[in-house]
C-alpha positions in Angstrom: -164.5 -92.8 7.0 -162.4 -89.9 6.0 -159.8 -92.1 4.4 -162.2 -94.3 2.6 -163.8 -91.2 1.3 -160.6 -90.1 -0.1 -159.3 -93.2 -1.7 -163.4 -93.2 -3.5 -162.5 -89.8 -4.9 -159.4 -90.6 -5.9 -160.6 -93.1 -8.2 -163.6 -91.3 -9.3 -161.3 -88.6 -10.8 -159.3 -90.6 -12.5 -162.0 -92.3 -14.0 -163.5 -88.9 -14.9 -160.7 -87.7 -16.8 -160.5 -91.3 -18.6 -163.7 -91.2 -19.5 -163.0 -87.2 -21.2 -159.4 -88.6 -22.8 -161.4 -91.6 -24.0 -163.8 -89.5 -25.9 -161.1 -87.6 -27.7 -159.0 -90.5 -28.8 -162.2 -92.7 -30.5 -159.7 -93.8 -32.7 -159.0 -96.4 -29.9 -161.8 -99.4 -29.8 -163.9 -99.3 -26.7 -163.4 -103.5 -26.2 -160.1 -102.5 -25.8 -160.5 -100.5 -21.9 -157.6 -98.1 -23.1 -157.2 -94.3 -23.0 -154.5 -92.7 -23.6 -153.3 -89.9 -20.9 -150.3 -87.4 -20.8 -147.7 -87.9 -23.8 -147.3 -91.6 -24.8 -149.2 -93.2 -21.6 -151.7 -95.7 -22.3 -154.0 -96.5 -19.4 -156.6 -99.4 -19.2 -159.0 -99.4 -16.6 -160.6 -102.3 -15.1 -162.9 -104.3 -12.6 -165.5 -106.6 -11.5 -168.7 -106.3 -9.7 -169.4 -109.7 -8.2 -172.6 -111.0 -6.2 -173.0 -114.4 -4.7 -175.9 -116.2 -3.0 -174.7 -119.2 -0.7 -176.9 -122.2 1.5 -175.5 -124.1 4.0 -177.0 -127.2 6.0 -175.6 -128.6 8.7 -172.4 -126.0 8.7 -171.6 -126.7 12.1 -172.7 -129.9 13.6 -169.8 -130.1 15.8 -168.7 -127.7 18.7 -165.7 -129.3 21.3 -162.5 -127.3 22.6 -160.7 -129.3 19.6 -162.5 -127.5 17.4 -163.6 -124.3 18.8 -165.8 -123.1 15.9 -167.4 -126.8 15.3 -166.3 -128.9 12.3 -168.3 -126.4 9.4 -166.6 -123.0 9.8 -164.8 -121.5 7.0 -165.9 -119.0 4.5 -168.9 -116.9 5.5 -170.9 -115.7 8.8 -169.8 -117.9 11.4 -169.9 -116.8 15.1 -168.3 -119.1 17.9 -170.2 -121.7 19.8 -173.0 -121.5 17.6 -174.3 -124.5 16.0 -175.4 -123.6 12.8 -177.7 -126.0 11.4 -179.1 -124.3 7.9 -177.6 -120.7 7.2 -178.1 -118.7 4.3 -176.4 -115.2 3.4 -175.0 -113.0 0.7 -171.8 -111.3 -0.1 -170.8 -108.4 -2.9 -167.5 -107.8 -3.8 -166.4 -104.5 -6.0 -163.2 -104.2 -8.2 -161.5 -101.4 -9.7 -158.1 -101.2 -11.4 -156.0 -98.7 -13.1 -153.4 -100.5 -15.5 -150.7 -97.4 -16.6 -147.9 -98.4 -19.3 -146.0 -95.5 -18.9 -143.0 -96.3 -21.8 -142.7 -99.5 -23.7 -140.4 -101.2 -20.9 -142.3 -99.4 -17.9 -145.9 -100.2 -16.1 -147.7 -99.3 -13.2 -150.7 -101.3 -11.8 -153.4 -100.7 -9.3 -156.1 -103.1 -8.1 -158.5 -101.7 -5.2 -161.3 -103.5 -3.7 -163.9 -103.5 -1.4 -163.9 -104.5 2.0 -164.7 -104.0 5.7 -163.3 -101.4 8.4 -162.2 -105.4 9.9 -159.8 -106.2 6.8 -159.2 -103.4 4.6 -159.8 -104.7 1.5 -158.9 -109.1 2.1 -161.6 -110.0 -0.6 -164.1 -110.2 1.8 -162.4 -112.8 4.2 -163.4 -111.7 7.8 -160.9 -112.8 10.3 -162.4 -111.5 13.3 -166.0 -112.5 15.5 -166.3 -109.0 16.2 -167.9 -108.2 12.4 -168.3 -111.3 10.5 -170.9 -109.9 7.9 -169.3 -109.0 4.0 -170.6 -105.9 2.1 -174.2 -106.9 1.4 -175.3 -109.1 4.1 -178.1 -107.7 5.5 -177.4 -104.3 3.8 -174.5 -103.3 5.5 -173.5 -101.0 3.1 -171.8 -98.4 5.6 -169.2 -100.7 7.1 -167.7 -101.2 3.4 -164.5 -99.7 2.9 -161.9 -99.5 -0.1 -158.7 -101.4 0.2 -155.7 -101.8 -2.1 -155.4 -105.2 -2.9 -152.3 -104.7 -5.7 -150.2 -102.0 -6.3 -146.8 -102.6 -8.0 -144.1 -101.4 -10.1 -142.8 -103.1 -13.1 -139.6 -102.6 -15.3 -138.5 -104.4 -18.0 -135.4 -104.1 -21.0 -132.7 -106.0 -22.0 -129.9 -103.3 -21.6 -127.9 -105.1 -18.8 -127.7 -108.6 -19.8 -128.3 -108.3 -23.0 -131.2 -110.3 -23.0 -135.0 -110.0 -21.1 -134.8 -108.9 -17.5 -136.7 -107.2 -15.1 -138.0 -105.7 -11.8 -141.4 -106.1 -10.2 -142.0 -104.0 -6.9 -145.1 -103.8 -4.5 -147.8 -105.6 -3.5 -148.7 -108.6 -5.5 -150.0 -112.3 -5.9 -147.5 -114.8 -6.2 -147.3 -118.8 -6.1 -144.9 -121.0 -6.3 -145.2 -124.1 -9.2 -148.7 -125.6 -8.7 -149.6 -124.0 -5.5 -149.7 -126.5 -3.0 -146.3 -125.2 -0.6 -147.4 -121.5 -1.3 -150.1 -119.7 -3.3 -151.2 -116.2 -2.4 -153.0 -115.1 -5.3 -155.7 -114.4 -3.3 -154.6 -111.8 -1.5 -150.6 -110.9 -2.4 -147.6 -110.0 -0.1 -145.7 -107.5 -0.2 -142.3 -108.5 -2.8 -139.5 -107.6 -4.9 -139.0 -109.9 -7.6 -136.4 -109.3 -10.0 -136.3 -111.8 -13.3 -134.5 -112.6 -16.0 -134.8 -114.7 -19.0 -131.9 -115.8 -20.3 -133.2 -118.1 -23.7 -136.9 -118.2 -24.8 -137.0 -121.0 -22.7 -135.8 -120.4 -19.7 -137.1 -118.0 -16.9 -135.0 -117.2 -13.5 -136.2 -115.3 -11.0 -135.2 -114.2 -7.6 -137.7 -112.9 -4.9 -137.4 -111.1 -1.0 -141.4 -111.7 0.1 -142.3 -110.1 3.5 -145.0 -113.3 4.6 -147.5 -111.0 6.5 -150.8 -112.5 8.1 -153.0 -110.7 5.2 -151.7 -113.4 2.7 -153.3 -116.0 4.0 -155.1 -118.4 6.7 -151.8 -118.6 9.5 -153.4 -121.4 11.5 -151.0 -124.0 10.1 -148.5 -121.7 11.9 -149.7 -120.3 15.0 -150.7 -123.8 15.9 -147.0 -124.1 16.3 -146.8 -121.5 18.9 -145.4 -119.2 15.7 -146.2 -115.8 15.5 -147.4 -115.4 11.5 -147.6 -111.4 10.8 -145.1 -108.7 9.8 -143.6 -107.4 12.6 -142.8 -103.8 13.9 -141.1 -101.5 11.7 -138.7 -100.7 14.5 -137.6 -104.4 14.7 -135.6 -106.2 11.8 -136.1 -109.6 13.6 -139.5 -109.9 14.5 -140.9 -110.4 10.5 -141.3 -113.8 8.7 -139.5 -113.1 5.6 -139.5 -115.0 2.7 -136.4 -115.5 -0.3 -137.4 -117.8 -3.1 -135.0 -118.8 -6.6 -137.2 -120.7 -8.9 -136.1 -121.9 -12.4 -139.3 -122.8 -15.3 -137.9 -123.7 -18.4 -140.2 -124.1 -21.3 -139.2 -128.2 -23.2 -141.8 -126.8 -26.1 -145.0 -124.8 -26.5 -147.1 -127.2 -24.4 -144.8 -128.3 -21.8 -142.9 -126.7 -19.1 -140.5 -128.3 -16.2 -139.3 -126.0 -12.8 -137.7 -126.1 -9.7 -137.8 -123.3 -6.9 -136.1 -123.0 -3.3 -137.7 -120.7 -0.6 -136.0 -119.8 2.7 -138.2 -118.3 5.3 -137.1 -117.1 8.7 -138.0 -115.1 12.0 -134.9 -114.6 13.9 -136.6 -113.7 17.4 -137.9 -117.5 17.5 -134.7 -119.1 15.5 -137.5 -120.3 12.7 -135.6 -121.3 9.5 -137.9 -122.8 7.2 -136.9 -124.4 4.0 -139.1 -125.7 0.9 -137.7 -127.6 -2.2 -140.5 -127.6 -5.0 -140.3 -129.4 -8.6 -142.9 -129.3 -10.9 -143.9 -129.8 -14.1 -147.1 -129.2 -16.8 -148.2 -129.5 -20.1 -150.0 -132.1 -22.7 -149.3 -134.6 -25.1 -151.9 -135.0 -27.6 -154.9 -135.3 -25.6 -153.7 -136.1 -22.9 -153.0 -133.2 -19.9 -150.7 -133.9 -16.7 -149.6 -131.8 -14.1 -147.4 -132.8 -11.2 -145.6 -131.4 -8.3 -143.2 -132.7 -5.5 -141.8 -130.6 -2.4 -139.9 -131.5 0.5 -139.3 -129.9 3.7 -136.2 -129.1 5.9 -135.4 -126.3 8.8 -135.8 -125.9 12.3 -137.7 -123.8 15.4 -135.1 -123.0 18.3 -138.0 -121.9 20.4 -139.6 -125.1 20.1 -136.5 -127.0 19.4 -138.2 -128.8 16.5 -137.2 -129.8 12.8 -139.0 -129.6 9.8 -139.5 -132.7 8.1 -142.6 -132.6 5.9 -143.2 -133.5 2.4 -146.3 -133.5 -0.3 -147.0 -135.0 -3.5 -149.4 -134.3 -6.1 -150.2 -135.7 -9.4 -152.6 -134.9 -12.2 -154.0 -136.4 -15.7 -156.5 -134.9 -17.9 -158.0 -136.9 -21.3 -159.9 -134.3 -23.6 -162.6 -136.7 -26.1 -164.3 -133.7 -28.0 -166.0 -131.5 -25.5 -165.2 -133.9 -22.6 -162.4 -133.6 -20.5 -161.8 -136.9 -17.7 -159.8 -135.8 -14.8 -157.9 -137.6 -12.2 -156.2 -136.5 -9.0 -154.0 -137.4 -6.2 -152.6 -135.6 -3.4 -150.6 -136.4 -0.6 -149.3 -134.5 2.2 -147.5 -136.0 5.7 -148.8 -135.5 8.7 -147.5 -134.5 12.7 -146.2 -138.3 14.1 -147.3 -139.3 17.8 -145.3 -138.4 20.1 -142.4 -136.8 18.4 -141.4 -133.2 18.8 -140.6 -132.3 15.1 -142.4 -131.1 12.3 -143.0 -134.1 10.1 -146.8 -132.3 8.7 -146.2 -130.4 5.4 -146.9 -127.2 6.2 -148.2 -124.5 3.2 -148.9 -121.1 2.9 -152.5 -120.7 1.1 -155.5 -118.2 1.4 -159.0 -119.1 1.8 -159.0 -121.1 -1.5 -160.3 -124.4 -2.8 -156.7 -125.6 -2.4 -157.1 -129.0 -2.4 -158.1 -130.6 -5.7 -160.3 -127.9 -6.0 -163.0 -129.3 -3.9 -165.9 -127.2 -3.1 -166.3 -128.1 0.7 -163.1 -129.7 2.2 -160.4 -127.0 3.3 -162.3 -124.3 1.8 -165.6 -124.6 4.2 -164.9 -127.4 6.9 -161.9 -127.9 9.5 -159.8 -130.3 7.5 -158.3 -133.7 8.9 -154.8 -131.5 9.9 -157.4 -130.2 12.7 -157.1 -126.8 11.0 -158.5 -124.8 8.2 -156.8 -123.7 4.9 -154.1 -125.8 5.5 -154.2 -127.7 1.8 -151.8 -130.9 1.9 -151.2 -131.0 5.6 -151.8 -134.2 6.9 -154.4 -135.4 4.3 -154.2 -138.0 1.0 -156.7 -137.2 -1.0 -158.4 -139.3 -4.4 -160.3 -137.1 -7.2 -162.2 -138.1 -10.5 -164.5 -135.9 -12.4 -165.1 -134.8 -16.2 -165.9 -131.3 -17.3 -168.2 -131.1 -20.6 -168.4 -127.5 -22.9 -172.0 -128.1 -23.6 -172.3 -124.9 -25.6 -169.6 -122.2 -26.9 -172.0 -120.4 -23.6 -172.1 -123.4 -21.4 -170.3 -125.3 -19.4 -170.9 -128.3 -16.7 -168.2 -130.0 -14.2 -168.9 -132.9 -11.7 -166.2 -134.4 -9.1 -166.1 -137.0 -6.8 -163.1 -137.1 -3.9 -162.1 -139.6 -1.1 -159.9 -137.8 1.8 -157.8 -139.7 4.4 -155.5 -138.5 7.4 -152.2 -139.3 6.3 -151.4 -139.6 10.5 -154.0 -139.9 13.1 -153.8 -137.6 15.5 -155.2 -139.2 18.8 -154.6 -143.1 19.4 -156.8 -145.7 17.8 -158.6 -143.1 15.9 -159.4 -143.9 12.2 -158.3 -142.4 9.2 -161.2 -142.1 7.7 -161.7 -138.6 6.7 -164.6 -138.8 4.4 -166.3 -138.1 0.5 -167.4 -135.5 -1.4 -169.1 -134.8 -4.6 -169.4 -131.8 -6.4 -171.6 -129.8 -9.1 -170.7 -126.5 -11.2 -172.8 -124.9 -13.7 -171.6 -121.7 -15.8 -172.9 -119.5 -18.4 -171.9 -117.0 -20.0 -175.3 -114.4 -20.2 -173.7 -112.0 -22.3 -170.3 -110.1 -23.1 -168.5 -110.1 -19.7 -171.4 -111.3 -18.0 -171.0 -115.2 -16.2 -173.2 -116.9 -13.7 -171.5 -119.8 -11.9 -173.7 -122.4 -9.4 -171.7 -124.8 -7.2 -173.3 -127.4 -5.6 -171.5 -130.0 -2.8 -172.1 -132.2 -0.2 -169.8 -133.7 2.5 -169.6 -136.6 4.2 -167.6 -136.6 7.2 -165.9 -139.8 8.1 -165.2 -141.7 11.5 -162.1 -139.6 11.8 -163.8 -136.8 13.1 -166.3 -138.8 15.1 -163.1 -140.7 17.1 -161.8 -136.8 17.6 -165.2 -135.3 18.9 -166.9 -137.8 20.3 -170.5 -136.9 18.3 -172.0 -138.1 15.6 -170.7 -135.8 12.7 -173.5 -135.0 10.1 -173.0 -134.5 5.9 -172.5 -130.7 4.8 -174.2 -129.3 2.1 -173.2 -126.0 0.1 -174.8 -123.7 -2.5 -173.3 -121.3 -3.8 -174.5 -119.0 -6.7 -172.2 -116.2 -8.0 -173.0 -113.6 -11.0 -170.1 -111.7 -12.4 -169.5 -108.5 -14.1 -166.1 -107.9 -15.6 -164.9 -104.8 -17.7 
């Protein structure tokens, strides 16, 4: 309590003398969240204050040692072995940052956010039964603590190379191409990227990423019998570390083509994981694509097992006025029966909509890799849907996917995985002021009835979210 009360103060005062430097400089205009501190230093302060309202039916309407926590668990109040058959909750989450520019080549930036005493600050996740409730539900107010969700360092010049370069230090989100091998912008690792930029095109960067458990759902790991955390600090081999090189170059102003490498390893287990990524993005006219391949290769001494997985994903967009059609595909391999290597793709993601950006599967449901927030892993999935700007204010999207197993995990079960379709709703109340609906229901398919044994019912998910940002 003592610590969170500090870190509180610590931003009121900052906050209070921004507020008095503010009022001295008017000159600056208030849209623009700057004040201007000691000397030259320009500071802009920000946040959010977000509140969301979510309805479940039928979250959990299976409950076997497969799945410990029933088909439905995911984001929100889930405790084992209960069968949840309509739930209903809120959840509140607070932002504050501190954005410093300190010299026209050097920055500092701090993002805090609220909490609980169970993850210090992880958006709100919970990862453990013990407290499973967010800021908000049912007014626990007291168990809210402050956590610092970025916090880096970044320098920039052209001095040494004679062209763009730079250093980024700290805590930070990162992602790799289109984020299906690695995307922890929800929560950030720890990282030191350093970057250069050769042409106006072209962009190099080189990065040492320390993968601790807070960036993102391990189970794709652990199932593995792999530790996913940052060690000791009195043990240099006990860490999964991360080293990435990635290359974007820019062909014109609408389309971009890259390739990165990343080499993770934990030297107490022998794990030596390598991902190839390339990927591209852009538009032609009215037409929008996106695309993305990655391939797997490495090995676990402690399991004596190879990596071998791959993924593929693919996306077209056709804008007619103020509707855009969209199209997806995504394909990811799975684990082969009976075979002692790695053939699943395995990806590093947070509690996202990771895959295809669908509302239910992976992001509130165990997913046909027999895990959560595991993306691609052992899944193809289909995706069509429009979005339509109604109004400068509003804005309407509907979706419709199809999800198979890639690999069947027990013999003679069906691939089946199921359908979903999907609702958003936004509008923009006022300056800064958004309130988003999402509405989606899931169909479970005879792949999970052939795993369980039972009968697996639909899932359907509301969730309303009203957003302040300054």
């Amino acid at each position: 309590m003592k610590k969170t009360f500090a870190v509180i103060a610590a931003v009121l005062f900052v906050l209070s003398f921004a507020a008095s430097a503010f009022a001295i400089h008017a000159e600056i205009p208030a849209e623009t969240q700057s004040v201007v501190g000691k000397g030259d230093v320009q500071i802009t302060l920000g946040g959010e204050i977000r509140t969301r309202n979510w309805w479940t039916s039928n979250r959990a309407s299976v409950s076997t040692e497969t799945y410990q926590q029933g088909v439905f668990l995911g984001n929100g109040p889930i405790v084992t072995g209960v069968d949840y058959k309509d739930a209903a909750w809120y959840d509140q989450r607070v932002r504050l940052s501190v954005d410093v520019q300190v010299a026209p080549n050097v920055k500092g930036f701090v993002m805090l956010e609220t909490g609980t005493a169970a993850t210090e600050g992880q958006g709100g996740y919970l990862t453990s039964n013990a407290d499973k409730y967010k800021w908000g539900n049912f007014n626990s107010k007291p168990n809210t603590s402050m956590g610092i969700l970025e916090a880096y360092i970044l320098y920039t010049g052209s001095g040494l190379f004679g062209f763009n370069s730079g250093l980024k230090i700290g805590h930070m989100p990162l992602a790799l191409g289109e984020g299906i091998f690695f995307n922890h912008t929800q929560l950030g690792d720890d990282a030191i990227v350093f970057f250069m930029d050769p042409t106006k095109q072209l962009h190099i960067g080189l990065l040492a990423v320390k993968f601790a458990g807070d960036s993102g759902q391990p189970t794709a790991i652990t199932a593995l019998g792999i530790p996913y955390y940052q060690g000791t600090i009195a043990d240099n081999t006990d860490d999964l570390d991360g080293y990435v090189a990635l290359a974007v170059y820019k062909i014109d102003d609408k389309n971009t083509v890259g390739i990165n490498y990343t080499y993770l390893n934990l030297s107490d287990l022998g794990f030596s994981q390598q991902n190839l990524g390339v990927h591209g993005n852009g538009s032609f006219g009215n037409f929008g694509y996106a695309a993305e391949a990655d391939f797997q290769f490495g090995s676990v001494d402690a399991i004596n097992a190879d990596f071998k997985g791959y993924a593929v994903y693919l996306k077209g967009t056709y804008k007619i006025d103020a509707l855009t059609l969209k199209a997806q595909f995504g394909y990811g391999s799975g684990n082969k029966k009976n075979d002692s290597d790695i053939n699943a793709f395995i990806a590093y993601q947070g509690a996202l909509q990771n895959v295809g950006g669908a509302f239910i599967y992976d992001y509130l449901v165990t997913t046909t890799s027999g895990l959560t927030y595991t993306g691609l892993q052992n899944v193809t999935f289909y995706n069509i849907g429009l979005d339509y700007a109604a109004t400068k204010d509003l804005s309407l999207a509907a979706n419709g996917f199809i999800f198979r197993a890639s690999k069947a995990l027990i013999d003679g079960q069906s691939k089946n995985g199921g359908w979903e379709i999907d609702g958003m709703l936004k509008y923009k109340i006022a300056k800064n002021l958004t309130y988003q609906a999402d509405i989606g229901y899931f169909k479970p398919g005879s792949f999970y009835d052939d795993l369980t044994g039972a009968d697996t019912k639909g899932l359907t998910a509301f969730r309303g979210a009203l957003t302040l940002s300054f």
